[in-house]
C-alpha positions, 0 to 999 in steps of 0.5 A: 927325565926318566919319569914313568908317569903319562905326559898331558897329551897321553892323558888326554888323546894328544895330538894324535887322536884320530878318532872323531875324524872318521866319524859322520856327524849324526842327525841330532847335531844336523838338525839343531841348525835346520829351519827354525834357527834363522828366526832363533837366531835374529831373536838373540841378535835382537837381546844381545844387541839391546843388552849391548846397547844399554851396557854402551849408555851405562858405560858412558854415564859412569865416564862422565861422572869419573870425569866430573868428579876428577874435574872437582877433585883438581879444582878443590886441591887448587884451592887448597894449595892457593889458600895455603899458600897465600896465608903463608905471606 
């Protein structure tokens, strides 16, 4: 293609950047998944469970009313069509 312009890998390391490899992760990043984390952790199980709980009913409810209401819907045009249909005769 003959372009001089730098291809995304070059842009951006590509595959070759061995750079982060080599390197210890430091303290800070260690000690963000010490001691305390565990209890962190249940806590937010807890609300995202909750959350998920309550999204699951809502998700339910909403089906439910789409189910009825497609339900009315069909029996409304059946009676529609049988009115029309028994006027024509």
């Amino acid at each position: 293609m003959g372009s001089k312009a730098p291809t995304w890998a070059d842009q951006w390391g590509g595959i070759d950047d061995d750079d982060d490899d080599d390197k210890p992760m430091n303290s800070s990043k260690k000690g963000r998944l010490g001691g305390g984390s565990s209890k962190k952790m249940e806590e937010v199980k807890t609300a995202a469970s909750a959350g998920f709980d309550k999204a699951k009913a809502a998700a339910v409810v909403g089906a439910q009313k789409v189910k009825s209401g497609t339900s009315v819907g069909i029996k409304w045009v059946k009676n529609q069509y049988h009115k029309k249909c028994s006027s024509s005769k």
